[in-house]
KOLDO-781861 format. One record per residue (C-alpha): residue number from 1; residue in three letters; y, x, z. Coordinates in Angstrom, 3 decimals, padded with zeros to 6 digits. Example, Ala and Ser with C-alpha at 12.3 -4.5 7.8 and 13.67 -1.06 7.14 Angstrom:
<rs>
R resi resn        v        u        w
R    1  ALA -004.500  012.300  007.800
R    2  SER -001.060  013.670  007.140
</rs>
This chain:
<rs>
R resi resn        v        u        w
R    1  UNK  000.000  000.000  000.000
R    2  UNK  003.148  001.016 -000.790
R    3  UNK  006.002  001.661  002.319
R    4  UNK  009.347  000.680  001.157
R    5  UNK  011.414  003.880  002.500
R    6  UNK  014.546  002.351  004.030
R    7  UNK  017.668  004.015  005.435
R    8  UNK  018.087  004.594  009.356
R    9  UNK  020.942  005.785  011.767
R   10  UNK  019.873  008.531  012.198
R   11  UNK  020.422  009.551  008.735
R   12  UNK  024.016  009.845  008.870
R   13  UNK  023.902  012.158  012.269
R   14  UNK  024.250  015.374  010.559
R   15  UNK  020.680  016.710  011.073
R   16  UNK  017.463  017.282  010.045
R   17  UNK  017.461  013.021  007.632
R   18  UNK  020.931  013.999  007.052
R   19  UNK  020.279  017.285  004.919
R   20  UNK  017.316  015.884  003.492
R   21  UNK  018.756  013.065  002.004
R   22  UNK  021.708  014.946  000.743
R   23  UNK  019.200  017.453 -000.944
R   24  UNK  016.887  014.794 -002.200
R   25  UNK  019.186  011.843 -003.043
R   26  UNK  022.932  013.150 -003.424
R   27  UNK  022.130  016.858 -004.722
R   28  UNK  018.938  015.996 -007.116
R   29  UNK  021.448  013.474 -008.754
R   30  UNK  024.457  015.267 -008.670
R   31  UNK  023.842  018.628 -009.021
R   32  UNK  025.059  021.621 -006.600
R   33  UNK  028.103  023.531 -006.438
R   34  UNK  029.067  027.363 -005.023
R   35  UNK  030.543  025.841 -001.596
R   36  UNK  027.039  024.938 -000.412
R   37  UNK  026.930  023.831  003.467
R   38  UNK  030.839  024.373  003.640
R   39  UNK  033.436  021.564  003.982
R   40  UNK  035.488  021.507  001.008
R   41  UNK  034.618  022.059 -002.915
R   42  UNK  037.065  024.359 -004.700
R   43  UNK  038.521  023.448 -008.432
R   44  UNK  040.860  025.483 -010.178
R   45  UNK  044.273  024.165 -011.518
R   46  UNK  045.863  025.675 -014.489
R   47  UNK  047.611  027.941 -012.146
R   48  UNK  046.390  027.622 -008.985
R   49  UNK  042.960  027.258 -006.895
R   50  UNK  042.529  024.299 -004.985
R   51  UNK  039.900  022.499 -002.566
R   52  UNK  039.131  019.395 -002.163
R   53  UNK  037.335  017.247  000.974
R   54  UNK  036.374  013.658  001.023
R   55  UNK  035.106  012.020  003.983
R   56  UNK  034.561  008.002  005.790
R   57  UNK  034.925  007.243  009.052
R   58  UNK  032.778  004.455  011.108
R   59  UNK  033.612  005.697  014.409
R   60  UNK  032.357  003.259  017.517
R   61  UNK  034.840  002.318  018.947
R   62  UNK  037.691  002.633  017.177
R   63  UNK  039.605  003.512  019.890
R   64  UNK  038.857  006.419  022.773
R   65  UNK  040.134  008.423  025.275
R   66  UNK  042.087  011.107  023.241
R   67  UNK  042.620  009.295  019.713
R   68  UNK  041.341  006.795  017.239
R   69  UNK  039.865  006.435  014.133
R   70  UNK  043.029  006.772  012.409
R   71  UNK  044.050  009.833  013.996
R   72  UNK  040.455  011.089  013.544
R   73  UNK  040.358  010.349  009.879
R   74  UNK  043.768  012.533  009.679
R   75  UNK  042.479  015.300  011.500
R   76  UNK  038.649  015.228  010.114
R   77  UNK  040.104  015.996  006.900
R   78  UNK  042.820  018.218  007.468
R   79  UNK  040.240  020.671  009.394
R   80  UNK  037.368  020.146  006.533
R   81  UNK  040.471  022.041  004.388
R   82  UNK  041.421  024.360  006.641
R   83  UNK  038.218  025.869  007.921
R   84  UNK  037.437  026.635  004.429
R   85  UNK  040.679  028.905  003.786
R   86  UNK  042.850  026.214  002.418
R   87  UNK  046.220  025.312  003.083
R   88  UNK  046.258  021.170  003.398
R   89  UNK  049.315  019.423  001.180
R   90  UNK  047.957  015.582  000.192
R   91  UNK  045.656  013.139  001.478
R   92  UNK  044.330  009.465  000.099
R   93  UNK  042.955  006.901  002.005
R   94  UNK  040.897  003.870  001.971
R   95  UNK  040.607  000.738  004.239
R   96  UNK  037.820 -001.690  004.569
R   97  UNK  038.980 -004.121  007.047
R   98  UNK  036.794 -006.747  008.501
R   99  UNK  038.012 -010.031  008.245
R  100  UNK  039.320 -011.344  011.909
R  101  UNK  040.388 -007.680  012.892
R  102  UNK  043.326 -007.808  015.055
R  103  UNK  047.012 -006.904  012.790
R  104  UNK  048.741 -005.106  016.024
R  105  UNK  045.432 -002.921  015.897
R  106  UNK  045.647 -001.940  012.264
R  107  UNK  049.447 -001.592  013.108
R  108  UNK  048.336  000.678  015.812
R  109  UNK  045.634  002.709  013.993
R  110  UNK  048.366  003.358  010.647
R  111  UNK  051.381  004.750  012.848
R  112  UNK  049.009  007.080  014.564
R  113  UNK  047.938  008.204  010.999
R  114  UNK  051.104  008.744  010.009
R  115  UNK  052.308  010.699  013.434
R  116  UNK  049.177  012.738  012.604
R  117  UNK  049.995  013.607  009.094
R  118  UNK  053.622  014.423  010.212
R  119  UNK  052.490  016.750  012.794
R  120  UNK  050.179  018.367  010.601
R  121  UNK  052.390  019.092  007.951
R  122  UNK  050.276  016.965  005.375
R  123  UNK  051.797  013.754  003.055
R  124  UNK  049.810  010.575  002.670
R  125  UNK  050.393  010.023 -001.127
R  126  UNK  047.817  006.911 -001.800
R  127  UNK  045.892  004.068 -000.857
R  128  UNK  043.400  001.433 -001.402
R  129  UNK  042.612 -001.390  001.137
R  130  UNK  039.854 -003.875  000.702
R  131  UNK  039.447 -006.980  003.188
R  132  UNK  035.657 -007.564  003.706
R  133  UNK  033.882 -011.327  004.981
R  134  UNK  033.210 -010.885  008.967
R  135  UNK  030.492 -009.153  010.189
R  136  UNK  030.237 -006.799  007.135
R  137  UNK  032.333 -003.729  007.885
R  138  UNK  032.413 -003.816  012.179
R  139  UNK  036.057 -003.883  012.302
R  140  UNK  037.432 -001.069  010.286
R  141  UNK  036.289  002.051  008.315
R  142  UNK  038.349  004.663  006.585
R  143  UNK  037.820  007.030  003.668
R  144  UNK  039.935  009.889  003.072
R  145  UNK  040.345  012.582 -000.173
R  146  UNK  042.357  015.553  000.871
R  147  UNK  043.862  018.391 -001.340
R  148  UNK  044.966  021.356 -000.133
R  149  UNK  046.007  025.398 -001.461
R  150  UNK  043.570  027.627 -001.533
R  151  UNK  046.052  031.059 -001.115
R  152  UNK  043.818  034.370 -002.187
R  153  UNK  044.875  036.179  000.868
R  154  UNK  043.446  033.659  002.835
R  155  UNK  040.061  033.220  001.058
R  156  UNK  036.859  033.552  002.669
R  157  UNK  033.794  034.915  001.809
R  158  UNK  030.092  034.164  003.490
R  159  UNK  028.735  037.384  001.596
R  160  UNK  030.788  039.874  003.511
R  161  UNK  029.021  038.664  006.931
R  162  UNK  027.393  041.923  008.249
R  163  UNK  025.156  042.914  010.820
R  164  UNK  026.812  042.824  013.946
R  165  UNK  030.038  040.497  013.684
R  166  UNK  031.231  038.261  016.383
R  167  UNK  030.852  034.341  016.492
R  168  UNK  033.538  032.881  018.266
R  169  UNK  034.105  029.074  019.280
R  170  UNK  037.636  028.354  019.921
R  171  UNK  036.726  026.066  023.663
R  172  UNK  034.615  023.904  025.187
R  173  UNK  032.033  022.030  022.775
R  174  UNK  030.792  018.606  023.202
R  175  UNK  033.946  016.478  024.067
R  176  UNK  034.063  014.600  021.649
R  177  UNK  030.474  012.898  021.929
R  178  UNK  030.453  012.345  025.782
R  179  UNK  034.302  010.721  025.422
R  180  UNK  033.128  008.210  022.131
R  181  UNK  029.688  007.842  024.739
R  182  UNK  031.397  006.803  027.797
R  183  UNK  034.113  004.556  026.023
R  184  UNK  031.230  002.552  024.257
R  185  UNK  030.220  001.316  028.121
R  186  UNK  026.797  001.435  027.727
R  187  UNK  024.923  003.188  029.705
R  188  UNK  027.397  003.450  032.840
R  189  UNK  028.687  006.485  031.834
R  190  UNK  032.158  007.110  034.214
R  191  UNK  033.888  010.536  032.757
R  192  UNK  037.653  011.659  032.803
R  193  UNK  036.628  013.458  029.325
R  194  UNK  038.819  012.757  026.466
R  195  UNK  038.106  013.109  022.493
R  196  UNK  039.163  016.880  021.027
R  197  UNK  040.440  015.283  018.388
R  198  UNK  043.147  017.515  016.334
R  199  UNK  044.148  018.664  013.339
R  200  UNK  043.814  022.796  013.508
R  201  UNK  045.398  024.123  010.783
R  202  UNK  048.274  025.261  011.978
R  203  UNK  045.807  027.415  014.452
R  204  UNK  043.843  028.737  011.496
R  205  UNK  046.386  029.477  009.408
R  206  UNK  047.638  031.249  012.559
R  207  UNK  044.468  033.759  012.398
R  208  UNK  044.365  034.262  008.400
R  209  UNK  047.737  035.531  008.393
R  210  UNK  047.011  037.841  011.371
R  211  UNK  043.774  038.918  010.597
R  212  UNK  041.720  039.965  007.551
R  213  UNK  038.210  039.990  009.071
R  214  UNK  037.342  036.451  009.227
R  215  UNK  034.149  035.525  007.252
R  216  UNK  033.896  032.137  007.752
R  217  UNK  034.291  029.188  009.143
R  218  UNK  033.540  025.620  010.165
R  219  UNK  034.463  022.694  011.926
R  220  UNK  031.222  021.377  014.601
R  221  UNK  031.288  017.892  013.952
R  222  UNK  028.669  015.833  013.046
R  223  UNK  025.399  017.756  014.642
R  224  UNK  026.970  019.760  016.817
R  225  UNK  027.691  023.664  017.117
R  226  UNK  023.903  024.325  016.820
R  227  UNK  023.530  022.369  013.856
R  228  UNK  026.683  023.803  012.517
R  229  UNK  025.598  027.007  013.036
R  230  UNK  021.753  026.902  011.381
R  231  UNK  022.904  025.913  008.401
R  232  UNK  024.967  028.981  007.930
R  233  UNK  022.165  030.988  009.130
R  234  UNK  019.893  028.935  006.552
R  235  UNK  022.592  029.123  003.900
R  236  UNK  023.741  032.326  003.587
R  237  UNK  020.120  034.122  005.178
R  238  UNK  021.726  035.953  008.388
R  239  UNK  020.816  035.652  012.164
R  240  UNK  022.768  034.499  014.846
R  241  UNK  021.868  035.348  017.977
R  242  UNK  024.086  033.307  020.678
R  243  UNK  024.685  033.765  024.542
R  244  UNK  024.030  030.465  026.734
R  245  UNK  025.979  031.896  029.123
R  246  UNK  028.874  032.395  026.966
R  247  UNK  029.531  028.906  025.371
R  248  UNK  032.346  027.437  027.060
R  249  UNK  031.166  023.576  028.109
R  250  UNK  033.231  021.155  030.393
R  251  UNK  031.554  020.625  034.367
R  252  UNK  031.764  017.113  033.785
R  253  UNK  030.439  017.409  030.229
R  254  UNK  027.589  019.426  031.601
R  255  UNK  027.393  016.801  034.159
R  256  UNK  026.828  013.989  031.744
R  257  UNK  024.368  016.190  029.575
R  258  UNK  021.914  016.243  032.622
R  259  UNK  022.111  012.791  033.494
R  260  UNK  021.518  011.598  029.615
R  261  UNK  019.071  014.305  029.080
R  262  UNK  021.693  015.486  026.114
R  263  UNK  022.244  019.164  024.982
R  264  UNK  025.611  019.787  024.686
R  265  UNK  025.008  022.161  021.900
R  266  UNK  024.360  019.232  019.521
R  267  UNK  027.229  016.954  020.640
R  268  UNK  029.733  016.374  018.111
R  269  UNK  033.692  018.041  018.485
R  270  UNK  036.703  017.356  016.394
R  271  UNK  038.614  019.392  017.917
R  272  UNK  037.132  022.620  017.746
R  273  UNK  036.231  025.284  014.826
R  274  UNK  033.531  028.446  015.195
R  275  UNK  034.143  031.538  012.971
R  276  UNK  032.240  034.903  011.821
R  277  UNK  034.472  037.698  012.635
R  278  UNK  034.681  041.550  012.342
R  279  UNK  033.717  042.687  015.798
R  280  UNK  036.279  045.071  015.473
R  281  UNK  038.642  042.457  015.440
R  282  UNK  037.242  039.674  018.114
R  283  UNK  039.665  040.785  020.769
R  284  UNK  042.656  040.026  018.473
R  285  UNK  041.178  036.832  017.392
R  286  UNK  040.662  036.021  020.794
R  287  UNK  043.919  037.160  021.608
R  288  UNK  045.523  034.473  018.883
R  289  UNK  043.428  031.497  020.021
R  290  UNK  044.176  031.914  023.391
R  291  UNK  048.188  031.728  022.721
R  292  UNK  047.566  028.245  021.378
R  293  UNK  046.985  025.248  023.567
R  294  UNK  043.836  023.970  020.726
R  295  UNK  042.271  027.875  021.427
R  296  UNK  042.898  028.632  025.331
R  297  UNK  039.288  027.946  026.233
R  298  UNK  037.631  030.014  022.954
R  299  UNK  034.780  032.410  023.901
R  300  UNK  032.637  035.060  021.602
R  301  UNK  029.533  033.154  021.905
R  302  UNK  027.304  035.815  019.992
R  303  UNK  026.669  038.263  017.412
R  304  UNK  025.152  038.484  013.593
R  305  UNK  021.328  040.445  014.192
R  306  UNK  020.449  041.000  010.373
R  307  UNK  021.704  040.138  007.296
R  308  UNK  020.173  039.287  004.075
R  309  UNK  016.976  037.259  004.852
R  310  UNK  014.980  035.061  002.939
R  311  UNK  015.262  032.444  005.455
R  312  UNK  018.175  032.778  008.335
R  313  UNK  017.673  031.859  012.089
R  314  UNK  019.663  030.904  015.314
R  315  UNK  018.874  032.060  018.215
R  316  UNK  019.645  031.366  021.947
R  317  UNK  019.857  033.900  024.813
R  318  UNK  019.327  031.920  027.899
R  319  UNK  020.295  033.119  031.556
R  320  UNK  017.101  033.914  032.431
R  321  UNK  016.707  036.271  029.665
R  322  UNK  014.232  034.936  027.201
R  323  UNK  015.057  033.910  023.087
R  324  UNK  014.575  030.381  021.777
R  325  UNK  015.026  029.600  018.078
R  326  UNK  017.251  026.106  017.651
R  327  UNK  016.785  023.826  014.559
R  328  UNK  019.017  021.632  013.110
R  329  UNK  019.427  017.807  015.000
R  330  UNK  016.195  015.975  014.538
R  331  UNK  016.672  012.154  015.332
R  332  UNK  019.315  009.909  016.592
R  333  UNK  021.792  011.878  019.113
R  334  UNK  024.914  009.385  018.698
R  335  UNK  025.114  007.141  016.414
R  336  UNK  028.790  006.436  014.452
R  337  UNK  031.043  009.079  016.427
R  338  UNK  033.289  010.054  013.512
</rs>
């Protein structure tokens, strides 16, 4: 008999389903490109290179402690440019508003898109808005395009990684998912923990124009630093060996982690980006992060062991001493957190 393959929530998680149905589904029909696991695809204008990001958001609920899903949709996108080396000018969106959703709401959820866009420097340029029967679109969703500059001193390149450079995060990971968690009121959860929601360009663009011995980088969303981090390891074949120790997590975070039976290293941030860097330049990367209130809590978190493998691997250093090897998310973490 034949089983009718169906899609779950657990697909759109950023895991294990996720990659496999963007290899088998998106990537089979589509085709690949040269950005592989990064954020943005690059084009090139008659005079110019450029990137490009697109991106929906189905966050649940659409409003938390630290933001919304307006101010996340700004801020998803801006960082999607930036961690890939570009400079972010223009951004589309797209409503899909369920019929009966409250007006001062969508009032509320715009002018926080627009604040956003303001403070990040970015202009909202175009729209579309579609108005769907109730029950079919769980109050609001939002798709955004964003466009930015990629500038050739700023450009990044995976194949320079080398055998020994630093991995930095720049603060505590995991915010994000315990804040969308407790707000949802389901399982009790009390926590003072609010969303890291924020757009960080003007942070990275802060380290490009300092420093010349950044490899790469990424924004942890969707999966969670560990997830994040394998697929560079898979991607462009190097080894990452991380320091438990050394990951900067919230107490209270922590806290909820233990009680949920959650691993903070596959909660989802939005607020946070982790970067390949020279060793011989950590200390000044540190040094830049740290000056900025989106950096003050960034640790190095580990190193690069090899280079060049067929297959990469992440690996954890745990207090006691002993080496685990960490996968990508398999299964349902949190459902709908960005």
């Amino acid at each position: 008999m034949n089983v009718v393959q169906r899609i779950s929530l657990a697909h759109g998680e950023g895991g294990e389903l996720t990659h496999r149905l963007i290899r088998d589904v998106f990537i089979k029909a589509f085709g690949s490109n040269e950005s592989k696991q990064l954020d943005a695809a690059f084009f090139n204008s008659p005079t110019k290179k450029m990137a490009v990001s697109t991106d929906s958001y189905v966050v649940k609920p659409i409003f938390f402690p630290g933001g919304n899903i307006g101010k996340l949709a700004i801020s998803g996108t801006v960082n999607d440019l930036s961690v890939c080396g570009a400079l972010p000018l223009i951004i589309t969106v797209g409503f899909i508003i369920e019929e009966g959703f409250p007006l001062g709401d969508l009032k509320e959820v715009v002018q926080s898109m627009a604040t956003e866009a303001e403070t990040a420097g970015v202009k909202i340029i175009a729209g579309d808005t579609k108005v769907v029967e109730k029950g079919n679109a769980d109050g609001l969703f939002i798709n955004t395009t964003g466009i930015g500059l990629v500038r050739d001193e700023w450009r990044l390149n995976p194949d320079t990684v080398q055998e020994g450079d630093s991995v930095i995060v720049s603060g505590t990971i995991g915010d994000h998912g315990i804040s969308i968690l407790a707000a949802r009121k389901e399982l009790g959860l009390i926590t003072e923990v609010a969303s890291d929601c924020a757009s960080l360009n003007r942070l990275i663009q802060e380290l490009l124009h300092e420093l010349d011995g950044i490899r790469l980088m990424r924004d942890p969303t969707r999966g969670g630093l560990a997830t994040t981090l394998f697929e560079l390891c898979e991607d462009f074949h190097f080894t990452v060996e991380l320091e438990e120790t050394s990951i900067p997590v919230r107490r209270d975070v922590h806290g909820a982690c233990d009680i949920l039976g959650f691993d903070p290293l596959y909660l989802a941030n939005e607020g946070k980006v982790v970067m390949i860097v020279n060793a011989a330049q950590q200390q000044k990367a540190l040094e830049i992060l740290k000056r900025h209130p989106f950096g003050k809590d960034a640790e190095v978190i580990g190193s690069i062991t090899s280079c060049k493998n067929p297959s990469g691997k992440l690996l954890l250093r745990t207090p006691i001493g002993t080496t685990r090897r960490l996968h990508r998310l398999s299964g349902l973490l949190l459902p709908r957190i960005c």
